[in-house]
C-alpha positions as CSV (number, residue, x, y, z in Angstrom):
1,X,18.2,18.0,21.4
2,X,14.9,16.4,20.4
3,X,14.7,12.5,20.7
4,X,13.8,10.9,17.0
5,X,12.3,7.4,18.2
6,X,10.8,5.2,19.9
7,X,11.1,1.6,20.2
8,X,9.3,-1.2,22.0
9,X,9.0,-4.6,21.5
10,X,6.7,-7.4,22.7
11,X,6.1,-11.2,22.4
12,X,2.5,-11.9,21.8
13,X,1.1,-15.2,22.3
14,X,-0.5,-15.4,18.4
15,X,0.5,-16.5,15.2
16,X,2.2,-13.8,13.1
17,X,-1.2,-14.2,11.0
18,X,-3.1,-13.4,13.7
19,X,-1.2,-10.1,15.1
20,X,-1.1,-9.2,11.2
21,X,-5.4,-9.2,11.4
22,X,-5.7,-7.6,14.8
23,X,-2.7,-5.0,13.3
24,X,-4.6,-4.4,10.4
25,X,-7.9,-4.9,10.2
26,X,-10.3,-2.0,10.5
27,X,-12.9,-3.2,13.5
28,X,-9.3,-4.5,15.4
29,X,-7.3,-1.4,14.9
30,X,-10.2,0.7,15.7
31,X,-10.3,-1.2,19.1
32,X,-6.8,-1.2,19.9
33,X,-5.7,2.1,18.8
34,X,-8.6,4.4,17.8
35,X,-11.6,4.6,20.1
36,X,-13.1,1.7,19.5
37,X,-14.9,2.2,16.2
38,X,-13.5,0.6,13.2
39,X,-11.0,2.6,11.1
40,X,-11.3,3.8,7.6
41,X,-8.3,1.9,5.5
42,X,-6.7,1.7,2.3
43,X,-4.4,-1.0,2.9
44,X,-2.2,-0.3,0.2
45,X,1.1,2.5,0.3
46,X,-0.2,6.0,-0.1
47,X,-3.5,4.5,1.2
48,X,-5.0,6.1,3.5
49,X,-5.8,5.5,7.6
50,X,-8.3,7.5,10.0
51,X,-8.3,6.7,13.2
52,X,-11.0,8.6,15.5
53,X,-8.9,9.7,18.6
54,X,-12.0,11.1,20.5
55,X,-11.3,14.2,22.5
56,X,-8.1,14.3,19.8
57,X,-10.3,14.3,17.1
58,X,-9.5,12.9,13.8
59,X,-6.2,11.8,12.7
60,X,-5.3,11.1,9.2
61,X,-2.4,8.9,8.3
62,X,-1.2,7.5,4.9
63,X,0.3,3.8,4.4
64,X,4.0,3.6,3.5
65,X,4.7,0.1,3.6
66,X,2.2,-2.8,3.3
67,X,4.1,-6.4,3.7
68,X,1.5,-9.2,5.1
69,X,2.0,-10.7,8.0
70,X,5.4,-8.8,8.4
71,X,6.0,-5.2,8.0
72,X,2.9,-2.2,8.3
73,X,3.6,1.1,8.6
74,X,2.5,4.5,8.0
75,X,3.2,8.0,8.6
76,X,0.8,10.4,10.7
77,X,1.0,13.9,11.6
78,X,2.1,15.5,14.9
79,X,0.1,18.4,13.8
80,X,-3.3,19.6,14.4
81,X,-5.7,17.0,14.4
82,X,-7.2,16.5,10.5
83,X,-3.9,17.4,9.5
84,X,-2.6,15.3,6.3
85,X,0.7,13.6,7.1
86,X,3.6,15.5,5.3
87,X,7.3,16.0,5.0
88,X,7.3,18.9,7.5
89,X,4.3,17.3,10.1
90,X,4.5,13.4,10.2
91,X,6.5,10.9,12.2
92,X,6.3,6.9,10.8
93,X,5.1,4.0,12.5
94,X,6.5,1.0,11.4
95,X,5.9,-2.7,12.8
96,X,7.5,-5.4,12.3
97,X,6.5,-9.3,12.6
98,X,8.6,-12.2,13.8
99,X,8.0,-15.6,14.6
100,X,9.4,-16.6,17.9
101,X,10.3,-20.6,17.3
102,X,10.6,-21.1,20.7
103,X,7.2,-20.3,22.0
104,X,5.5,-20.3,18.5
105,X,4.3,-16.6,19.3
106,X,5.2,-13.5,17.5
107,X,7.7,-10.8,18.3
108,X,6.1,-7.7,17.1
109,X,8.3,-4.4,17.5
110,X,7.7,-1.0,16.5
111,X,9.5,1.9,15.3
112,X,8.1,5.4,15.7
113,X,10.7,7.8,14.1
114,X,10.9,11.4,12.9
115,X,10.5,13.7,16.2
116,X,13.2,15.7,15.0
117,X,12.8,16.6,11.6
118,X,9.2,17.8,12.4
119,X,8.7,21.2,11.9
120,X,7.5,22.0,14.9
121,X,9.7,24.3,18.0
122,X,11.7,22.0,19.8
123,X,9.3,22.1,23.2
124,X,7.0,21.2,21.0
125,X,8.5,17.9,19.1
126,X,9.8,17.2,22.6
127,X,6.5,17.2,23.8
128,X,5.2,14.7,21.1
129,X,8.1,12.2,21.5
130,X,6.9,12.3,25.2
131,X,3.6,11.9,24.9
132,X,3.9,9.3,22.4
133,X,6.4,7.6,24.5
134,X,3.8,6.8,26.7
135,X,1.0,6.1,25.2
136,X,2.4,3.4,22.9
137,X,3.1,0.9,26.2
138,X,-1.2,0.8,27.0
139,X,-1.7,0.6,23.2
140,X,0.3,-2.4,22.6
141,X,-0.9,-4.3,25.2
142,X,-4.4,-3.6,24.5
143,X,-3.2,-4.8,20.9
144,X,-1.5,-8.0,22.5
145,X,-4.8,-8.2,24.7
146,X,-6.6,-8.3,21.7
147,X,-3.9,-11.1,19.7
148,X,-4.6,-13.1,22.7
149,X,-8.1,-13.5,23.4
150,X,-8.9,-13.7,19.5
151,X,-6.4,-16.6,19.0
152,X,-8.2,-19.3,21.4
């Protein structure tokens, strides 16, 4: 059976204003989740995203849900890299923003769903949801990293 999501959830010591910039801004999001270079965005649903993945090349994504400063996300194909996101290819990212009253922080969580409806064999999709699995963990702290040393 091929695992459909993945979930993780961290406080970050920021406003929810502030995670929303660092989350969706083009120079932040390049940082935290592309390699380094700003990101080409459309921040509006069926916008699109390209993050520059380096030695995964180029990977497209298109905005579902645009909600500032609570809910972003987007769906992005598990495909070959320049891929367009699609019923058949695409898993979706979603993050959602919640103030934490007793630290004044923000609880961010995210969502990544859709590993097995991909049309891919199931080594395959397993593979992703793997992969994936771990590379959210570094990404999110670099994002909280990023929350944290931009908010003093």
């Amino acid at each position: 059976m091929i695992p459909n999501t993945i979930e993780r959830a961290i406080l970050i010591n920021a406003s929810r204003e502030r995670v929303w910039s660092v989350l969706s801004e083009p120079a932040f999001l390049g940082r935290w989740f592309g390699n380094g270079e700003p990101v080409k965005i459309d921040l509006r649903p069926d916008g699109l995203l390209v993050f520059d993945h380096g030695v995964h090349g180029v990977i497209p994504a298109r905005i579902q849900t645009v909600e500032p400063p609570r809910l972003l996300s987007w769906r992005w194909s598990q495909g070959a890299a320049g891929e367009e996101p699609d019923d058949s290819n695409a898993t979706r990212v979603e993050f959602t923003l919640t103030e934490d009253d007793s630290t004044g922080g923000t609880w961010l969580t995210m969502v990544e769903s859709g590993f097995a409806h991909l049309g891919l064999p199931t080594e395959d999709a397993t593979d992703r949801h793997r992969a994936n699995s771990q590379n959210w963990p570094g990404k999110l702290d670099q994002l909280r990293a990023d929350c944290e040393q931009t908010a003093a």
